[in-house]
C-alpha positions in Angstrom: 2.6 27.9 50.0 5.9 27.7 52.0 8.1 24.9 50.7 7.5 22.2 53.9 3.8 22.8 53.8 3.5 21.9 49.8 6.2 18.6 50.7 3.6 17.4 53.4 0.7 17.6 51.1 2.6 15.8 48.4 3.5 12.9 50.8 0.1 12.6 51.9 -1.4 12.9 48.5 1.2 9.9 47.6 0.6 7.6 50.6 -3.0 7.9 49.7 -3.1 6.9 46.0 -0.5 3.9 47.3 -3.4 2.6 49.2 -6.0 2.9 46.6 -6.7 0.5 43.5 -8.2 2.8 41.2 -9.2 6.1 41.4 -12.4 7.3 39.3 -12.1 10.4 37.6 -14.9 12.6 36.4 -15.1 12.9 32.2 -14.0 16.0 31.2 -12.2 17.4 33.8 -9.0 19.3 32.4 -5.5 18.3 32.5 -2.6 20.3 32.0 -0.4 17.7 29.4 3.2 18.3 28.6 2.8 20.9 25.9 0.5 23.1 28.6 -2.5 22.4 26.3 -5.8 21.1 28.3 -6.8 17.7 28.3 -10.1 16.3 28.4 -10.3 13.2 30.0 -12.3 10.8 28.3 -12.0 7.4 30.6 -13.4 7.6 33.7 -10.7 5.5 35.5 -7.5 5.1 36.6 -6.4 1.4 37.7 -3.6 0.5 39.5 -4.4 -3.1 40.0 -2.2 -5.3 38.3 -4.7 -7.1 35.9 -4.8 -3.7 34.5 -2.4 -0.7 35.8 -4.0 2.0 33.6 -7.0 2.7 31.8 -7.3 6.4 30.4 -7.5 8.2 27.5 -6.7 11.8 27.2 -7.2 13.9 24.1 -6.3 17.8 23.9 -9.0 20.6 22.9 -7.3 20.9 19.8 -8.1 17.3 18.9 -4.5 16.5 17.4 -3.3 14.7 20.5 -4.8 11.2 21.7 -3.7 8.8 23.7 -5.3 5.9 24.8 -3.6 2.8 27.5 -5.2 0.1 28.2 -3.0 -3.0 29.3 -0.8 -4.3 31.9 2.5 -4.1 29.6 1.9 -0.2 28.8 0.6 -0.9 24.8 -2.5 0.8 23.2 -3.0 3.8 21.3 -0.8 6.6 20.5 -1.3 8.8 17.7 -0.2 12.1 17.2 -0.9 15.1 14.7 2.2 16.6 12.6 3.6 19.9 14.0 2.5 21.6 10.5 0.3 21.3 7.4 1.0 20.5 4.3 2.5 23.1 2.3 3.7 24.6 5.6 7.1 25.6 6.8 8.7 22.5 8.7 8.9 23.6 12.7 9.6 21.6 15.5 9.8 17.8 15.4 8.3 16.2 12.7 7.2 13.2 12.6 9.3 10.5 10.5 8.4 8.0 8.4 11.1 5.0 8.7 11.6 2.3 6.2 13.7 -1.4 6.7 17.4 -0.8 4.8 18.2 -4.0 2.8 20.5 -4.8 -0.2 18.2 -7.7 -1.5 14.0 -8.4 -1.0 12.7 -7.7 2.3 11.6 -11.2 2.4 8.8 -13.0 2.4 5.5 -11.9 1.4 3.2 -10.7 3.5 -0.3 -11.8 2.7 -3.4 -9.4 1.3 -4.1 -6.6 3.5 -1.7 -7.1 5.9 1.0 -4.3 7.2 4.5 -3.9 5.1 7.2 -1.9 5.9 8.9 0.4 3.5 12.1 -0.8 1.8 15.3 1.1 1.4 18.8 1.3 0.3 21.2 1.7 3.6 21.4 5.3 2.3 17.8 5.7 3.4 16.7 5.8 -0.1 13.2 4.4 -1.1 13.1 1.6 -3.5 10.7 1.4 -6.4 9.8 -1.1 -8.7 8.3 -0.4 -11.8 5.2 -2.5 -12.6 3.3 -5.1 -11.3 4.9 -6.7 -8.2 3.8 -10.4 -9.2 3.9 -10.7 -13.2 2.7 -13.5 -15.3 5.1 -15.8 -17.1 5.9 -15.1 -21.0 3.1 -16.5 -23.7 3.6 -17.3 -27.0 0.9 -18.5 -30.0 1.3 -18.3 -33.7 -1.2 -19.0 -36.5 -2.6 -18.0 -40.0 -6.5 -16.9 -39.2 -8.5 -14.4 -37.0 -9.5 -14.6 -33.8 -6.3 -16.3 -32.6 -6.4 -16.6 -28.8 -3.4 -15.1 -27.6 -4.4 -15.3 -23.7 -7.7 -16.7 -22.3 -10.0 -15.2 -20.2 -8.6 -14.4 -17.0 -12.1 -14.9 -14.6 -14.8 -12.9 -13.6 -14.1 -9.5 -12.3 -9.9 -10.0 -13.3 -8.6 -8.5 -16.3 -5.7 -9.0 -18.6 -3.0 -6.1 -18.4 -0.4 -6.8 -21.2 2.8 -4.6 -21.1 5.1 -5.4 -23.8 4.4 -7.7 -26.8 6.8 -9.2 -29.9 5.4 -9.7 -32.9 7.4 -11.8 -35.8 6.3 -12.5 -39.2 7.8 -15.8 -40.2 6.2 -16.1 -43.9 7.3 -15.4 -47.0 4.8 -12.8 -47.6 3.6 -9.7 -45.7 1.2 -9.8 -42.8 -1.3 -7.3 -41.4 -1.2 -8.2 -37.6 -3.8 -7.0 -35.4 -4.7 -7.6 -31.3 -7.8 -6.7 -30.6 -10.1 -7.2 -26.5 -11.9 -10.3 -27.4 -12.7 -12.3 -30.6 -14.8 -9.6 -31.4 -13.7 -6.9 -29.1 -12.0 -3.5 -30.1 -8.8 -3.6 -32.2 -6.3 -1.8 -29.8 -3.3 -2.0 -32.4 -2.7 -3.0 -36.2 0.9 -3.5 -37.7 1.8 -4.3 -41.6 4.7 -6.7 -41.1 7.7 -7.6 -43.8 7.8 -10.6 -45.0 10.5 -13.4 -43.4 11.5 -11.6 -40.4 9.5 -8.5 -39.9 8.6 -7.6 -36.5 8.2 -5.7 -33.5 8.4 -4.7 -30.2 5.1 -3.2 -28.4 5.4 -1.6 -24.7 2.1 -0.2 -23.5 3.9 1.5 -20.6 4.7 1.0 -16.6 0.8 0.3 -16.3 0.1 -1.6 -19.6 -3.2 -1.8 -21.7 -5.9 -3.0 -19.4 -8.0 -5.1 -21.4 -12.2 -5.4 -20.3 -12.8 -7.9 -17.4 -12.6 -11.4 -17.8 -11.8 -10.9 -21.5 -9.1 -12.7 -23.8 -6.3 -11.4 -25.4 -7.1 -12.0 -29.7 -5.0 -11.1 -32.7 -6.0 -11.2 -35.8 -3.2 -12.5 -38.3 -3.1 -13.0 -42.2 -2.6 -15.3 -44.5 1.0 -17.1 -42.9 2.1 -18.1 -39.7 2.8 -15.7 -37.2 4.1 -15.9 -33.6 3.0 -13.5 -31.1 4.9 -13.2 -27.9 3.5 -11.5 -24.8 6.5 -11.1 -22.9 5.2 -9.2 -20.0 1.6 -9.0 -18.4 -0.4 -9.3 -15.1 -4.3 -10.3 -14.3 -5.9 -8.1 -11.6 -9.0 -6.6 -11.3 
């Protein structure tokens, strides 16, 4: 088509769609998008008004590719499919996954279930923290019987997670220490201690000992005073 010809059917085409509101489009038709791949157009209209400028969603045959507008200030739905698999050689652009740089906390908590965004160093490096995020304050209980309760139960469905524990004899004898889930749960750990002084320190790891739910924390002591300290834990389900 000679070069004047294709200009007049543009401007008409455009003084047209000036003078229309919407313009209804039949599902399905193709669409050439930007990376040559055929659309399928899923909407059925396309509103110039200004209660609502645009309404369409296109998606590619590929199904990687959706887009979806739906408001007056341009927001809705963009997602997008990485350029490669997992495990596959990186090509093109892919996409990245940013995190908020900051020398302290991010701030203030967000509550359950909500979005977070990922904190780093102002090197771009992840942070980390080992352990639960919201730990327990320190207990301590000493006594000369069984069944000492160490830590009530923590409530239906919740369980006890205990991290690190010290143990010091304080008697002038020898004492056979034991914790145990319960008063008369299973004994998890059992330590001969020395007498005035003998102790120790117990770490059950990053993730800690996950006691039954709703279940109290019990040792079992000999025949002097004892004191067990619970220096870490956490109660979640």
């Amino acid at each position: 088509m000679p070069t004047e010809q294709f200009d007049r059917v543009i401007a008409r085409l455009t003084s047209v769609v000036d003078g229309l509101d919407s313009i209804d489009i039949t599902a399905g038709s193709g669409v050439a998008i930007q990376d040559g791949v055929t659309s399928t157009i899923e909407a059925t209209v396309l509103d110039f008004t200004n209660s609502n400028p645009l309404a369409v969603r296109l998606t590619d045959t590929n199904g990687d590719y959706v887009a979806t507008v739906t408001s007056n200030a341009g927001t809705g739905t963009f997602t997008s499919g990485g350029v490669a698999a997992h495990d596959a050689a990186v090509s093109g652009n892919p996409v990245l996954i940013a995190a908020r740089a900051n020398l302290d906390e991010p701030g203030t908590a967000v509550a359950d279930g909500d979005v977070t965004t990922l904190w780093a160093d102002r090197l771009g490096r992840l942070v980390v923290l080992l352990g639960h995020s919201d730990p327990e304050p320190p207990v301590t209980a000493n006594g000369s019987a069984a069944g000492l309760s160490v830590i009530a139960t923590p409530g239906a469905s919740l369980s006890l997670y205990i991290k690190r524990v010290v143990i010091f004899n304080r008697a002038a004898a020898e004492n056979v220490v034991s914790l145990r889930e319960g008063a008369a749960g299973t004994i998890r750990f059992t330590g001969n201690f020395a007498a005035d002084g003998g102790g120790a320190v117990l770490d059950f790891g990053t993730r800690g000992w996950q006691l039954p739910a709703n279940t109290a924390l019990v040792a079992d002591i000999g025949s002097a005073s004892v004191d067990v300290n619970v220096i870490e834990y956490y109660i979640a389900t």
